[in-house]
PLY file of the C-alpha trace (Angstrom):
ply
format ascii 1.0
element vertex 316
property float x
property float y
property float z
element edge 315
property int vertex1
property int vertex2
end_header
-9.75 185.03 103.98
-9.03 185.20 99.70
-7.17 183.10 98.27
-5.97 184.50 94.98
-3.08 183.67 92.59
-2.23 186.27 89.25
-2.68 184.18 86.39
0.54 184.83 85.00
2.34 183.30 87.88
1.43 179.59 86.89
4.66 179.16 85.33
5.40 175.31 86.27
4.00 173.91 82.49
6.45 176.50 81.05
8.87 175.66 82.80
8.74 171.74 82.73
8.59 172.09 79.34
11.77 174.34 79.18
13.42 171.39 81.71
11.72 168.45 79.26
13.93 170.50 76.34
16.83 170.57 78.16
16.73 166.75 79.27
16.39 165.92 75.52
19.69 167.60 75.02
21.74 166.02 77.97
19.78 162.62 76.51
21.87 162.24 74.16
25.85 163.51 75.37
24.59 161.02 78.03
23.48 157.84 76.14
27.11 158.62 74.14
29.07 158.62 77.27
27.13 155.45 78.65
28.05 153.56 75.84
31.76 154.75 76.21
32.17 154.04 79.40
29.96 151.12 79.62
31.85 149.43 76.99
35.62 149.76 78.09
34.40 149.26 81.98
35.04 145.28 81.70
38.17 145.41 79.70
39.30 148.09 82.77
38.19 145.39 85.71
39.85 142.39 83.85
42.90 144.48 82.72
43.15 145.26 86.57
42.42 141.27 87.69
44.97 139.97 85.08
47.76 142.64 86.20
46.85 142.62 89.94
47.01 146.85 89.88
45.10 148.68 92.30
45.23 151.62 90.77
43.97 149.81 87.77
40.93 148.34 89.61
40.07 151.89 91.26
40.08 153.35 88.01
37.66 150.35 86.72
35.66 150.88 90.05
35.14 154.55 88.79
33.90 153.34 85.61
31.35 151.29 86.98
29.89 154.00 89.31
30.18 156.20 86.15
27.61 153.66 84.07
25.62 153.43 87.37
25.04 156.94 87.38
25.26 157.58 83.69
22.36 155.04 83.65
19.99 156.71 86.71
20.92 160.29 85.16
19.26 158.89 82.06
16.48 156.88 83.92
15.33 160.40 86.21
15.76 162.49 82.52
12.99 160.24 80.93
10.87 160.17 83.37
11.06 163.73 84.59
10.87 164.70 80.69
7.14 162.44 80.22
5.93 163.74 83.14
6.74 167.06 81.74
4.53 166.51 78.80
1.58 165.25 81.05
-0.26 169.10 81.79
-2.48 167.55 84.48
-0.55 165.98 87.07
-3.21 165.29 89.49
-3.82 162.78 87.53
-0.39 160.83 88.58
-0.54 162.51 91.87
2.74 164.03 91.40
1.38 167.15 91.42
4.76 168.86 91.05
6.02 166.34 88.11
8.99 163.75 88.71
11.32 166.87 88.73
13.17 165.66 92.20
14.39 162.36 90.77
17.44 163.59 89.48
18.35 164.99 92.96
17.92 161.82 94.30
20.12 160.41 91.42
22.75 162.38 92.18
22.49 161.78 95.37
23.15 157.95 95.11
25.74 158.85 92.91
27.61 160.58 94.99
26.99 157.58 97.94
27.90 154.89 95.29
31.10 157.39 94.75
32.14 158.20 98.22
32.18 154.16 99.14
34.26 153.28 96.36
36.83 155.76 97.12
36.97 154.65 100.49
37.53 151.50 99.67
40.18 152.05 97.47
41.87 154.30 99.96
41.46 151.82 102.69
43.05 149.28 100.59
45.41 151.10 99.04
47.29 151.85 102.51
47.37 148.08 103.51
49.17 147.43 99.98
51.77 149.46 101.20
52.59 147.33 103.19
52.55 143.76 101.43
53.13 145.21 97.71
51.78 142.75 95.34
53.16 141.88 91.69
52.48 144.46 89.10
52.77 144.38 85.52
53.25 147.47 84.29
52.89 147.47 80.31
49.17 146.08 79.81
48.45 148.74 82.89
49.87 151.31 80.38
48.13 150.26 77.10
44.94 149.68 79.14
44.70 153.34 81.60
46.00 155.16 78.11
42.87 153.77 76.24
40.65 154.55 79.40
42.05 158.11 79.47
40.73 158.95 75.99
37.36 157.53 76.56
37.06 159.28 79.88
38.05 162.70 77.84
35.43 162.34 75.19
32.82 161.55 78.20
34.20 165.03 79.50
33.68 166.97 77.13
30.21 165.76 75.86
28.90 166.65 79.67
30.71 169.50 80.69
28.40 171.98 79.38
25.37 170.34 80.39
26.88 170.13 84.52
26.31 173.91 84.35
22.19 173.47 84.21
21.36 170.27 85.72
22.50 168.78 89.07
21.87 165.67 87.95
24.47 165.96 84.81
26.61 167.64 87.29
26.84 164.32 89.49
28.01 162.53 86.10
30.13 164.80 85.17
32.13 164.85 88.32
32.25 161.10 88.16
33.76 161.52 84.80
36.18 164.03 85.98
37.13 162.16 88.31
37.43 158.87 86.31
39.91 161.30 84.01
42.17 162.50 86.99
42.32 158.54 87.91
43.26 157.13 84.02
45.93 159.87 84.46
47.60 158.58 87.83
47.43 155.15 86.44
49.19 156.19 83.50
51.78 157.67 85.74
52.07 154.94 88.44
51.96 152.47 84.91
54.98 154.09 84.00
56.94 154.33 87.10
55.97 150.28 87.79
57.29 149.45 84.11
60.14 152.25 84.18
61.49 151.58 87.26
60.17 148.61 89.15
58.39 151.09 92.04
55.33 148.65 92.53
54.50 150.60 95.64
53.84 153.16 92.90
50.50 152.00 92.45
48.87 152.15 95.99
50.31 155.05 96.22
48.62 156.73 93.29
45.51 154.82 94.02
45.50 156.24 97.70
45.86 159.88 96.17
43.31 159.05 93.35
40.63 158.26 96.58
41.55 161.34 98.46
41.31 163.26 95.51
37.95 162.19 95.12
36.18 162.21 98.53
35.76 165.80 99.16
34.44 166.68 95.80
31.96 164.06 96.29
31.13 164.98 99.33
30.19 168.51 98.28
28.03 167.16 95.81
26.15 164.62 98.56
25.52 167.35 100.62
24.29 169.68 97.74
21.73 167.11 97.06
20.76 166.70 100.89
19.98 170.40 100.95
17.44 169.75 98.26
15.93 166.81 99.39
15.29 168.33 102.80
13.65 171.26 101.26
16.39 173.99 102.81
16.44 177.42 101.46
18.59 178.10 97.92
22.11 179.21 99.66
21.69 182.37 97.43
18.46 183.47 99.09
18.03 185.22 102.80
15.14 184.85 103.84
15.29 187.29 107.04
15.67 189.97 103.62
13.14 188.30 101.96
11.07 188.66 104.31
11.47 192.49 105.09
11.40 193.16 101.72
7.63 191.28 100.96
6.73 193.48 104.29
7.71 197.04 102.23
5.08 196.28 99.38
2.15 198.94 99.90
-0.43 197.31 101.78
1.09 194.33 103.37
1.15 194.71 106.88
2.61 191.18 108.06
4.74 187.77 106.27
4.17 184.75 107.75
4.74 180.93 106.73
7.37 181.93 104.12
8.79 178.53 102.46
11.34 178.74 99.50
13.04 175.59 98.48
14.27 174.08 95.53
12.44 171.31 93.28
15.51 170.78 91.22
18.33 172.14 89.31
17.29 175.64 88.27
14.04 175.57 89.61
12.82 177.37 92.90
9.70 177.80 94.27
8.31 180.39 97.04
5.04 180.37 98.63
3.80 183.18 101.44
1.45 184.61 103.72
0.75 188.09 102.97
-1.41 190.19 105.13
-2.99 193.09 104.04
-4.66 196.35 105.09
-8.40 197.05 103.77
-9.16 198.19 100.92
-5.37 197.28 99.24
-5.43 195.98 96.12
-4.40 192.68 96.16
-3.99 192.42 92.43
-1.35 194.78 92.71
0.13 193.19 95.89
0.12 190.08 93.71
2.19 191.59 90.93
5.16 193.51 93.00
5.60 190.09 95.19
5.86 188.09 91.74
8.26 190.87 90.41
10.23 190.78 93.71
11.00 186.74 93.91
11.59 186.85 89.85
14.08 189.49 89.48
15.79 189.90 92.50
15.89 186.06 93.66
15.63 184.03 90.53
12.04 182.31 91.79
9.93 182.36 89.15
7.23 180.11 90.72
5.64 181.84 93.77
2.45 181.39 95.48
0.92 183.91 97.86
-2.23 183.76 99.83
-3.67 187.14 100.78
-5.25 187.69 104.22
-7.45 190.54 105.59
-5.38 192.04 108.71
-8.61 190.89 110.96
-8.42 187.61 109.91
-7.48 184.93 112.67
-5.84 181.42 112.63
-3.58 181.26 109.34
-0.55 182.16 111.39
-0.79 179.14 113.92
-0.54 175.98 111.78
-0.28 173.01 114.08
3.32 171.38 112.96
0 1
1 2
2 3
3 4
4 5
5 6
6 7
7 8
8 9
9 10
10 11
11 12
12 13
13 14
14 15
15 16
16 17
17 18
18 19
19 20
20 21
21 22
22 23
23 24
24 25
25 26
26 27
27 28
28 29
29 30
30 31
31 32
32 33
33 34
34 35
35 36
36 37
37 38
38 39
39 40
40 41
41 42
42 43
43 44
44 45
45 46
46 47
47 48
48 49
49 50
50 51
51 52
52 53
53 54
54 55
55 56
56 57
57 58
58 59
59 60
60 61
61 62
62 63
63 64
64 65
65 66
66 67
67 68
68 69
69 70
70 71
71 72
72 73
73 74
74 75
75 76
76 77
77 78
78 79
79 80
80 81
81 82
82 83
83 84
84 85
85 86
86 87
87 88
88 89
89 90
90 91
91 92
92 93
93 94
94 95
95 96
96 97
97 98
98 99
99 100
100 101
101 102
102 103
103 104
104 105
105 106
106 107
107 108
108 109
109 110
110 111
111 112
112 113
113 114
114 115
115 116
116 117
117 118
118 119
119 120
120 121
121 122
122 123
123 124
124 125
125 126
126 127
127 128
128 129
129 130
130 131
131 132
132 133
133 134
134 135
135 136
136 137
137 138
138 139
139 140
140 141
141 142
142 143
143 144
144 145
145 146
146 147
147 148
148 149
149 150
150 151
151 152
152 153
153 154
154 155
155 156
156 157
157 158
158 159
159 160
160 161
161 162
162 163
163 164
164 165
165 166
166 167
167 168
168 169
169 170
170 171
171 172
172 173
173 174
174 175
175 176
176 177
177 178
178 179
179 180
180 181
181 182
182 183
183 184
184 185
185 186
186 187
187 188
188 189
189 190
190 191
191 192
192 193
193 194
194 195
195 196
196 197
197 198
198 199
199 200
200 201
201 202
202 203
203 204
204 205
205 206
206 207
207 208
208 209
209 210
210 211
211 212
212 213
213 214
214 215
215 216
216 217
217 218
218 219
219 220
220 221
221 222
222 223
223 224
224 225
225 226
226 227
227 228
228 229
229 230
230 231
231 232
232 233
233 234
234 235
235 236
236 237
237 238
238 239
239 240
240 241
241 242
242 243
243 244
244 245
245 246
246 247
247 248
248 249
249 250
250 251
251 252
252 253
253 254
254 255
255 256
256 257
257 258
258 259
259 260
260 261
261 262
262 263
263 264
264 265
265 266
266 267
267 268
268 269
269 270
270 271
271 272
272 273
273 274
274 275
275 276
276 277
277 278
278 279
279 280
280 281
281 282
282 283
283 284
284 285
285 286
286 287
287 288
288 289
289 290
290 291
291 292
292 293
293 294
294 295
295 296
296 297
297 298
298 299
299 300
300 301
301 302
302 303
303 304
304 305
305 306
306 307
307 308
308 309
309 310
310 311
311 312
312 313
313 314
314 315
């Protein structure tokens, strides 16, 4: 049995580095939108306390999961980034870098998320029923205020949420936090306008079911990842008929593909071979295959003689 790689398939260095880059410009949209958020999340909570509005307190509840996350985003950038710059991982044992950590962040973003929703929803229906004292005019000042921050926060990370899953998570969070300064704006209005304190609730309870699916999606985008599942964009039953039609391979077995994080799959094979094939060659087409027609630009094949034995029964 060989074991051979082509040397211009070790492209993890490149690519961390590429990722490193990238993380130094969501850095610094991020640290901005921290600070923003960070800063007018305690006038929100007291400005909700002080007025007794729910919808004012959901929207402050937002905020907080918004620093939260803004925070780990930033935490699982740096570290993800250094360990980017370290070439020899073994060292650290992390032998494929701290890549995964913003899939976990986003992940306990979305959790952090979901349960404040929830909540909000939950007690948004039993204030229908015993509607408390609203004012409505600090509401106003305060949710108009939040909106603007919330905007600028949106628009610093909405073109990083199109490369990294972990920016994604914030941004939703901000998006989220924008739809919510809105509907307290309007149920501000209607409280102050008209006296409709069941206004509130109301919004708030539309605010959390606004919310929960579109975290949900991202919760379960980040469970697919963590449990290693195929990229949806990637069959593998045509995968693996189409690693079978390079000349010379006879067989595919123990095909994995999975993701390591945003924008970065990996592939590794079995690839058995008739004698005499040249496995240099085989080598090249299956790299050429996973790059351009799956997006996998890290893929690691071992080649086996077609009399070898015992490769294709692992024991798990």
């Amino acid at each position: 049995m060989t074991n051979r790689e082509h040397p211009h398939e070790h492209t993890g260095h490149a690519h961390g580095a590429g990722l490193a880059r990238a993380g130094e410009r969501h850095r610094g949209r991020l640290l901005i939108s921290f600070a923003l958020i960070g800063g007018f999340f305690g006038v929100e909570a007291v400005a909700g306390v002080l007025t007794g509005s729910l919808a004012l307190l959901s929207d402050a509840g937002h905020m907080l999961t918004d620093v939260v996350g803004l925070g780990m985003a930033l935490a699982a950038i740096q570290l993800a980034t250094g360990s980017a710059r370290r070439n020899d991982s073994t060292h650290t044992g992390h032998t494929f870098g701290l890549y995964r950590l913003e899939i976990l962040a986003a992940f306990v973003n979305a959790m952090l998320l979901f349960a404040v929703a929830s909540w909000v929803t939950i007690e948004a229906i039993r204030r229908l029923f015993d509607e408390p004292e609203v004012t409505g005019m600090p509401m106003l000042i305060v949710a108009t205020v939040g909106l603007l921050v919330n905007l600028i926060a949106f628009a610093l990370l909405r073109a990083g949420s199109n490369e990294s899953l972990n920016v994604r998570g914030a941004y939703l969070e901000v998006a989220a936090d924008t739809v919510s300064s809105a509907g307290v704006i309007l149920a501000a209005a209607l409280v102050e306008g008209f006296g409709w304190t069941w206004a509130d609730p109301v919004v708030a309870m539309l605010i959390g079911l606004w919310i929960l699916p579109r975290t949900w999606q991202l919760g379960r985008q980040a469970v697919r990842i963590l449990l290693q599942a195929a990229p949806r964009h990637i069959d593998l039953a045509e995968l693996t008929r189409r690693l079978a039609g390079i000349d010379g391979v006879c067989e595919v077995h123990d095909l994995h593909v999975w993701t390591l994080t945003s924008d970065m799959d990996a592939a590794s094979a079995h690839l058995v071979v008739h004698p005499g094939t040249d496995q240099h060659a085989v080598l090249d087409q299956a790299r050429h295959l996973l790059s351009a027609g799956y997006r996998v630009d890290h893929g690691t094949f071992q080649i086996e003689p077609v009399d070898h034995r015992g490769c294709d029964t692992p024991d798990w």
